[in-house]
C-alpha positions in Angstrom: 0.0 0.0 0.0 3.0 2.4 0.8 4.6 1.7 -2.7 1.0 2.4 -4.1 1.0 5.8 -2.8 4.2 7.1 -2.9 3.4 6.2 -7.3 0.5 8.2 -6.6 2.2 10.7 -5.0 4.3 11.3 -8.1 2.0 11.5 -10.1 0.2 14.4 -8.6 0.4 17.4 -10.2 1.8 20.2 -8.7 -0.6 23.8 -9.9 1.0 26.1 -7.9 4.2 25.8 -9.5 4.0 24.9 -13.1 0.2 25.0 -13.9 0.1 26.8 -16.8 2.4 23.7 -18.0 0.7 20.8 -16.9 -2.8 22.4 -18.5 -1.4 22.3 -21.7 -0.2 19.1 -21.0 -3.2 17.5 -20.2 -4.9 19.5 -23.3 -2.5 17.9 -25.3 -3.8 14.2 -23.9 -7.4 15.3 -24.5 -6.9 16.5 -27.6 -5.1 13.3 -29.1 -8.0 11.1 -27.4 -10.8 12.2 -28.8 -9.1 12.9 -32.3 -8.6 9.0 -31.8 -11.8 8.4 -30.7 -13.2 10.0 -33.8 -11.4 8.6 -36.3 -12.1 5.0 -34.9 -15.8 5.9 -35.4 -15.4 7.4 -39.0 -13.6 4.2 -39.8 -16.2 1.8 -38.6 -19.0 4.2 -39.9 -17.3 3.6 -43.3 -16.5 0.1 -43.2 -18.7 -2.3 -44.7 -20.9 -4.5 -42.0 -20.2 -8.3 -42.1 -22.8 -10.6 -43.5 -24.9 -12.3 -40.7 -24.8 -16.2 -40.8 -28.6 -15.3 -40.4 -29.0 -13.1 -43.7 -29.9 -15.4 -46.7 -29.0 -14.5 -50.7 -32.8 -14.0 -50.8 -33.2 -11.3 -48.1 -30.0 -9.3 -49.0 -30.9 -6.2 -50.9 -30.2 -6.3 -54.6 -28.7 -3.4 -56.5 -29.1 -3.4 -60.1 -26.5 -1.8 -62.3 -26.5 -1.1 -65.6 -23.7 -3.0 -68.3 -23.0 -1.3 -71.2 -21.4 -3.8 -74.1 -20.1 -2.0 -76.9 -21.4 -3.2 -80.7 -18.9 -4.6 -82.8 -17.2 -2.6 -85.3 -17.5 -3.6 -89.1 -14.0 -3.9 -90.1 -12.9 -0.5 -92.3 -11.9 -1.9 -96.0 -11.1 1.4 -97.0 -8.2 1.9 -95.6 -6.8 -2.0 -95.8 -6.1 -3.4 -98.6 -7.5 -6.4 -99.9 -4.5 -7.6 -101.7 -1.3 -6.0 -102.4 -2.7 -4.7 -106.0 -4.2 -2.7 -104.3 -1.6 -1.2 -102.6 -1.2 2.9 -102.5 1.4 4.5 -104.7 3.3 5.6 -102.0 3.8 2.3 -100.8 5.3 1.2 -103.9 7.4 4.3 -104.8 11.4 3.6 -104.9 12.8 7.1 -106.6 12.2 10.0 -107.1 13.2 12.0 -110.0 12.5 15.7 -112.2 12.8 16.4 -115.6 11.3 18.2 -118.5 8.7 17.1 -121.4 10.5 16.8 -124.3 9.2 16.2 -128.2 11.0 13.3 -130.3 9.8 15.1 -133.5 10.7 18.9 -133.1 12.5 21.0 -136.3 13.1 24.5 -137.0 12.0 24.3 -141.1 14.1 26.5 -143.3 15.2 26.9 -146.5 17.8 24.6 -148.5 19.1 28.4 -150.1 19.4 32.1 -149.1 16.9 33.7 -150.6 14.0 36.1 -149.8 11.2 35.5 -148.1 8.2 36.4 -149.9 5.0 34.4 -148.3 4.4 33.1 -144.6 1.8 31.2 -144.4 2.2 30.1 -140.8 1.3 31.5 -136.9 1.6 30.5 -133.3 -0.2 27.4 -132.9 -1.2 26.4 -136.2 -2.0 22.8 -136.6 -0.1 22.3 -140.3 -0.1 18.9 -141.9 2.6 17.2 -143.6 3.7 18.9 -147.3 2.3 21.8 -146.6 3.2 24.8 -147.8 4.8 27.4 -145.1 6.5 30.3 -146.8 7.5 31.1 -150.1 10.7 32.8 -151.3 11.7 34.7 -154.5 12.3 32.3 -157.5 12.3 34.9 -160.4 16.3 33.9 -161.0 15.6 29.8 -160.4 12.4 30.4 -162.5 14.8 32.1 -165.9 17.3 29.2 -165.1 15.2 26.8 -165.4 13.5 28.2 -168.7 16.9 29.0 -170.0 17.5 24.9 -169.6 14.3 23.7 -171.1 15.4 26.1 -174.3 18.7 25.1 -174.4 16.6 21.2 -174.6 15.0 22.1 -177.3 17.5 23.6 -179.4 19.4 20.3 -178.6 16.9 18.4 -179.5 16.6 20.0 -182.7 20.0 19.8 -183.7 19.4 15.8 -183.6 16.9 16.1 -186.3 19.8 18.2 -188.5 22.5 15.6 -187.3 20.2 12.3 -188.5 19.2 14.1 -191.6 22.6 14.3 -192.5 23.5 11.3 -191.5 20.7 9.8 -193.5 22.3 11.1 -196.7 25.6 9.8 -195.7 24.2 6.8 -195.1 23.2 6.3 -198.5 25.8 7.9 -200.5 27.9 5.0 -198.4 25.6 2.3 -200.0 25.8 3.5 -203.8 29.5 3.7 -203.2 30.0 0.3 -201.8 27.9 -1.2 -204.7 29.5 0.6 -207.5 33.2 0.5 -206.7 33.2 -3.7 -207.9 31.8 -2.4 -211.3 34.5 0.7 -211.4 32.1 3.2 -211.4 33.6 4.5 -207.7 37.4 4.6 -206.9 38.8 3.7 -204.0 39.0 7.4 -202.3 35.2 8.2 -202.6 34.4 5.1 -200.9 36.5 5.9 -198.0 35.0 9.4 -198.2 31.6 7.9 -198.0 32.8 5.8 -195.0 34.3 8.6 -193.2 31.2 11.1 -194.0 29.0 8.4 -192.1 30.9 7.8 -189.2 31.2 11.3 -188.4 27.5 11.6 -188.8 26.9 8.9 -186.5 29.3 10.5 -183.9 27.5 13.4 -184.0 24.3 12.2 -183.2 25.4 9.7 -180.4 27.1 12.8 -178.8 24.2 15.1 -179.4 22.2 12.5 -177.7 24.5 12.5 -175.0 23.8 16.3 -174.9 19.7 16.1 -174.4 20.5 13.6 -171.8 22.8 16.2 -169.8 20.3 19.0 -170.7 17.1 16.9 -169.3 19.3 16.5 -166.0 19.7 20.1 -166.2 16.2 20.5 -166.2 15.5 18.4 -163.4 18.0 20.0 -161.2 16.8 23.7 -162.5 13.3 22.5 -161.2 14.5 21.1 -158.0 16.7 24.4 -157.2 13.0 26.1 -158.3 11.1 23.7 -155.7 14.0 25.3 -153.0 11.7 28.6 -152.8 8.9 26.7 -151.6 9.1 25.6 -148.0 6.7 22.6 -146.8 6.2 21.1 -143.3 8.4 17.7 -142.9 5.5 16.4 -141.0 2.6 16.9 -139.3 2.4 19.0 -136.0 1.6 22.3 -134.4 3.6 25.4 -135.1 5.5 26.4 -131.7 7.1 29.5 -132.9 7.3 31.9 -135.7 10.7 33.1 -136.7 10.7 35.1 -139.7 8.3 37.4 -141.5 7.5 38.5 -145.4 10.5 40.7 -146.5 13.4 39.2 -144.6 16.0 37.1 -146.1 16.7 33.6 -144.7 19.8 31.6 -145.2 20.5 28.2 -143.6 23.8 28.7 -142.9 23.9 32.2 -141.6 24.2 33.2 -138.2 21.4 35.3 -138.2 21.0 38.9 -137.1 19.4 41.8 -138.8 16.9 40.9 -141.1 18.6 37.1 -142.3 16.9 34.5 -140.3 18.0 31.0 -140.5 14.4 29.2 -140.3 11.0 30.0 -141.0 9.2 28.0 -137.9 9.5 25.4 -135.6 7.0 22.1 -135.5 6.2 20.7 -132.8 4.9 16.9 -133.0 2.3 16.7 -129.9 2.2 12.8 -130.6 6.1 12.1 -129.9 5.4 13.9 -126.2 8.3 12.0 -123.6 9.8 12.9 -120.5 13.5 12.8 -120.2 14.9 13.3 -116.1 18.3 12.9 -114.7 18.8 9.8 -112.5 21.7 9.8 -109.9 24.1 7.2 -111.1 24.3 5.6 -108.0 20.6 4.5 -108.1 19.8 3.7 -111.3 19.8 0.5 -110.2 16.4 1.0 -108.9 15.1 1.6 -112.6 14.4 -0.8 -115.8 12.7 -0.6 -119.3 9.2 -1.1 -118.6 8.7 0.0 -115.1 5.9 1.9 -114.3 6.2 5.6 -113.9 3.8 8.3 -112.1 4.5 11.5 -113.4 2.8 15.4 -112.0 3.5 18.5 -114.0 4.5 21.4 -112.2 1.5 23.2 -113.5 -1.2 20.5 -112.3 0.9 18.6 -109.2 -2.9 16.7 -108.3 -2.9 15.4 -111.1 -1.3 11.9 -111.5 -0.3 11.0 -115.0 0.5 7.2 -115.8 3.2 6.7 -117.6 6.4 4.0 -117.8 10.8 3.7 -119.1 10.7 3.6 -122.6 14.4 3.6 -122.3 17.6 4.2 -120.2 20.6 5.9 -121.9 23.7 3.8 -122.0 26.1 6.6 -121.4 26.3 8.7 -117.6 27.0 12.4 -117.8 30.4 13.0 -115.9 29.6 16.7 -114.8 26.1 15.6 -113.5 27.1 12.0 -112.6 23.8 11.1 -113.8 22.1 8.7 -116.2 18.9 10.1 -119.0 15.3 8.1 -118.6 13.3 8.7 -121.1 9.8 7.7 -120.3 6.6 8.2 -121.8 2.7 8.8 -120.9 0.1 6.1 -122.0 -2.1 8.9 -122.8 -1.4 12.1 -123.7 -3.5 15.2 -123.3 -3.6 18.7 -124.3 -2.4 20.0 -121.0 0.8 18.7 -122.0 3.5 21.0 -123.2 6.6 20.6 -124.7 9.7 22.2 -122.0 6.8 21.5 -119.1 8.9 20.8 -115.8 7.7 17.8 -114.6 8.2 15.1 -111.5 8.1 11.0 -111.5 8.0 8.6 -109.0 9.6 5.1 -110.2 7.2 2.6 -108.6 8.0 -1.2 -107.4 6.3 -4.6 -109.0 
């Protein structure tokens, strides 16, 4: 019982010295009691009660909730392919390359010989067809050459007629001389002048004949110089540009300047429409005859043109260290220019 007390004792508290202390002491014990005693009773206030052996399935209280099951999507065959046909150009692209349309058939038509010009019969975009007639040039000196040939023919021709006369006389002075000279009616030295008469005759008419035949060349040529004055298209097409006019003087082998031009007009043929790009040597690898090109002008990049290698160059350009494709479009269309700058894709398969 002592030791009881004396614990007790201690643990008196002693106000009159420290009480300030011990109050905030015991505050402090209060305080954490019933901040334990709360939270005890939040936590079993939250906690879920334990089924009663009692409580059957049938008197529990049923809540009904609501399962939402999503429908099953249709699969999206837009987007997937259903083979690899069907697969999208940028699947099956392996290069890339530019280049420029380019016609097979293009000519500046001139003149075979300087003269001048007289008649143009062409302008910018003119559809001309093949032998037609596009300018015409001065032929009043190829038209008195020619005449002065055809003359010169028929005074030829002419001097045959003397030449066989004569030689028809000749001819028979040589018979009555052969047949008298066994009867002595003809010496010796007028047969051989008979003989000698004839032959010359006969000379001369082999080498006038000779002559017609040179002069009927003549003529041809004359007329062929003559045909020089007229210029005609080499073949069918559409007129790009128009290089001289009526009044200036053209000449083939000038350089041109002032008023000498050395063509009339360039043809275009719209049918012989290719592309030709530069491929980098080190990939040309990627590209064969026959592969299948998509090509967009630079004027209409949405629009895809089909198109495939025609060819691959068998020479490399050392400056560019490239190798020319030439490639051309299954279809061609008039939104296709000649000098168009142009892009292909090489495509796989």
């Amino acid at each position: 019982m002592a030791d009881q007390r004396e614990l007790l004792d201690q643990l008196k508290i002693d106000r009159s010295d420290s009480e300030p202390s011990g109050f905030s002491a015991i505050s402090l014990v209060v305080a954490m009691l019933v901040a334990g005693g709360v939270g005890a009773g939040i936590t079993f206030w939250l906690s879920p009660l334990p089924p009663t052996p009692e409580s059957s399935p049938a008197s529990a209280p049923v809540v009904a909730s609501t399962v939402t099951t999503a429908a099953p999507r249709e699969a999206d065959t837009s987007r997937v392919p259903a083979d690899s046909d069907t697969e999208s150009v940028e699947d099956k692209r392996v290069l890339d390359a530019s280049g420029y349309v380019t016609a097979r058939r293009m000519a500046t038509v001139s003149s075979q010989i300087t003269g001048l010009i007289t008649e143009v019969n062409v302008e910018e975009g003119m559809l001309v067809k093949e032998g037609q007639v596009l300018a015409r040039l001065d032929d009043a000196l190829a038209s008195v050459d020619f005449d002065l040939a055809v003359a010169r023919l028929a005074s030829q021709r002419a001097t045959i007629g003397n030449i066989r006369a004569n030689r028809a006389e000749a001819e028979r002075a040589y018979n009555r001389a052969e047949q008298l000279r066994p009867k002595g009616l003809v010496s010796e030295a007028e047969l051989t002048q008979a003989t000698a008469r004839f032959d010359a005759l006969t000379a001369d008419l082999e080498r006038a004949q000779s002559d017609v035949a040179v002069l009927e060349l003549e003529i041809d040529r004359q007329e062929e110089r003559r045909a020089f004055h007229v210029v005609t298209a080499p073949f069918s097409g559409v007129v790009t540009v128009k290089n001289a006019q009526e009044g200036e003087i053209v000449s083939p082998s000038s350089a041109g300047g002032g008023f000498t031009r050395t063509g009339i007009c360039t043809i275009v043929d719209m049918a012989s429409l290719e592309v030709e790009v530069d491929v980098n040597e080190a990939f040309i690898g990627r590209v064969s005859p026959g592969q299948r090109v998509v090509a967009k002008l630079d004027a209409y990049p949405d629009w895809e043109i089909d198109a495939s290698v025609i060819a691959i160059i068998p020479a490399a350009d050392r400056a560019k260290a490239a190798v020319k494709v030439r490639i051309g479009f299954h279809e061609l269309d008039a939104r296709i220019l000649p000098d168009m700058g142009i892009k292909v894709s090489f495509l796989s398969g």
